[in-house]
N, C-alpha and C positions, 0 to 999 in steps of 0.2 A: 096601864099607867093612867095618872088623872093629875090635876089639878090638883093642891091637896089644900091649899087657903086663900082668899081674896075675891076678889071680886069674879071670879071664874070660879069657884071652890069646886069639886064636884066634874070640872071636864073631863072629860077621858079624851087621851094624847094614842095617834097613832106610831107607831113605832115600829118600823122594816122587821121584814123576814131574816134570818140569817145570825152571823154572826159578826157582821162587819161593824157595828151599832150596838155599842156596849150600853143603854142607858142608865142614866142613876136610881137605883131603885129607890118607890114612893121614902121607904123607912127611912133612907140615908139621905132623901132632898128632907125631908120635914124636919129632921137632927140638925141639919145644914140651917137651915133657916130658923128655927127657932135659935139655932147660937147666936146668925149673923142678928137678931131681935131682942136677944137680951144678954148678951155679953158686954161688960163695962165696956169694950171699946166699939159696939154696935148698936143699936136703936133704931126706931124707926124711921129715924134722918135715913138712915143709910141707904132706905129705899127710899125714901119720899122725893118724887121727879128725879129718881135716878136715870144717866145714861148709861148700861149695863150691855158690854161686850159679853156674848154667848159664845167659845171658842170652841172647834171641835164640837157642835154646837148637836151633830145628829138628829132627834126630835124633835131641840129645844127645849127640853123640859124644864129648863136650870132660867133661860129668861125669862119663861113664858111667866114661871109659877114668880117671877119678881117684878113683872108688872101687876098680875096679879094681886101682887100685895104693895101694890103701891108706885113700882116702878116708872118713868114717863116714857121710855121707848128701850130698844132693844136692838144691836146688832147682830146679826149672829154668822161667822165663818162654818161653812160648812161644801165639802169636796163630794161624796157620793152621793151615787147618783138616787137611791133607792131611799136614803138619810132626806134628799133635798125634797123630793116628793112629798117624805111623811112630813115635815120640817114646815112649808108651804102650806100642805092640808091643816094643819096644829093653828098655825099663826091664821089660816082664815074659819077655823071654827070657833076660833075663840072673837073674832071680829077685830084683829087687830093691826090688819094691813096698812093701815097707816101709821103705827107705832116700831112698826118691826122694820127693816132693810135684814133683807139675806144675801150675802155675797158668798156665790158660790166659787172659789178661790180659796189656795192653800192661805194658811192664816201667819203663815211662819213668812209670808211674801206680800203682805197687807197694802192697799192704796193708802193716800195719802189721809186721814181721817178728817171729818169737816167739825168735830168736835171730841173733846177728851172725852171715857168714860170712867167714872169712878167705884163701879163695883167689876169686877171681869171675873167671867168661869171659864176655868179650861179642865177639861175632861178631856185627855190626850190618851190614844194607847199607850198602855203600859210599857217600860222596859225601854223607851226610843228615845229619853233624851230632850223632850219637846219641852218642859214647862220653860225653863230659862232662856235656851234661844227665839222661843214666841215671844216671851214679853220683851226681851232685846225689839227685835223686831215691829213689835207694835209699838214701844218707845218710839224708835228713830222713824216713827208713822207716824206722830203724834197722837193716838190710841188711848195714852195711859195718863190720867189725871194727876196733877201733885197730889200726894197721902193715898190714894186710889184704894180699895181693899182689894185685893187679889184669892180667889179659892181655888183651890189648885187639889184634883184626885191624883192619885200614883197610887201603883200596887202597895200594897201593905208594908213587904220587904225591902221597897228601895228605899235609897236615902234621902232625907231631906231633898227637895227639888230646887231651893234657893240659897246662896251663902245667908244664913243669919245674923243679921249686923248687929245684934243684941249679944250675943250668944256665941257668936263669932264660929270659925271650924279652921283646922290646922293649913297653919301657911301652903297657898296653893301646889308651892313645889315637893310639899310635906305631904300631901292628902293622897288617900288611896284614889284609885281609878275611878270607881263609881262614885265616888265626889266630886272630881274636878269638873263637872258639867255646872253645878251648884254654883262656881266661880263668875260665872257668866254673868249671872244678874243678883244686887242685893234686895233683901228687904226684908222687914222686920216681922218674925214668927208668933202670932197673935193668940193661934189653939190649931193644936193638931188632935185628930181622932182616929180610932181604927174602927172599921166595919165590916169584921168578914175578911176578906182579902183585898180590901180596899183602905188607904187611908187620904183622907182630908184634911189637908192643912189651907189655914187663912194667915193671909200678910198681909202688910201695909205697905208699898212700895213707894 
């Protein structure tokens, strides 16, 4: 794993043994960011002096590489133990310990935040349910900026992770089961991708 553009272009990111640390692979963060850089409703504003929640955050790779390009600092939630080690080593080879805070803490149980941040990734294990009751949660933490963009992974085959306010999805008492999670939090479906068995969708919350 590496850096793939900015001001770190070229780092190489450590990344745990095992299987507990899904990371996004190089192909599918540089897909990611090349859309959040040139899709009509993203630009280079979008990083420039962002404050940029890394959720479920593992090696980091998802903040690191948007400071990188631009970004001003970096939160990042992150619970194991082996994830926080390589997470720490990443954020000090890159020189960036004073840009970063890592709170080691479930991210779905947030402290009180000291300022909004307006881009957020969350890379959740699959199949659990996480995207919509996290950003609940880092809402009523104040976490989440007005307009915020939000990236959101889930497995390939599940459903949408957020109700889309544009686009709307069948009255909550109407929706099949694996939808009603979606109910939880809205916001607006800006581009979804597939990768493999992976897809990424961006919103506007």
């Amino acid at each position: 794993m590496r850096i793939i553009a900015g001001a770190r272009k070229g780092r190489m990111l450590l990344a745990p043994t095992g299987t507990t640390t899904r990371p996004t692979a190089d192909r599918v963060r540089q897909a990611l960011f090349d859309m959040l850089l040139h899709a009509p409703w993203g630009g280079p504003q979008l990083l420039a002096n962002a404050h940029v929640l890394d959720a479920f955050a593992g090696t980091g790779a998802l903040g690191l590489e948007a400071i990188s390009r631009g970004a001003a600092q970096a939160s990042f939630f992150e619970t194991d133990r082996a994830a926080l080690s390589a997470l720490r080593a990443n954020i000090a080879g890159c020189g960036w310990q004073d840009r970063c805070k890592v709170l080691a803490r479930d991210v779905t149980s947030p402290p009180r935040a000291s300022a909004p941040c307006s881009l957020l990734f969350l890379d959740p294990p699959y199949r659990q349910d996480f995207p919509a009751r996290t950003l609940a949660a880092l809402k009523a933490q104040g976490w989440i900026a007005e307009g915020a963009i939000a990236v959101i992974e889930t497995a390939a085959q599940e459903p949408l992770p957020l109700m889309d306010t544009e686009n709307g999805l069948p009255d909550a008492e109407d929706a099949a089961p694996e939808q009603k999670a979606a109910f939880r939090f809205p916001g607006l479906l800006l581009a979804e991708r597939k990768h493999g068995a992976a897809r990424v969708s961006v919103w506007r919350l």
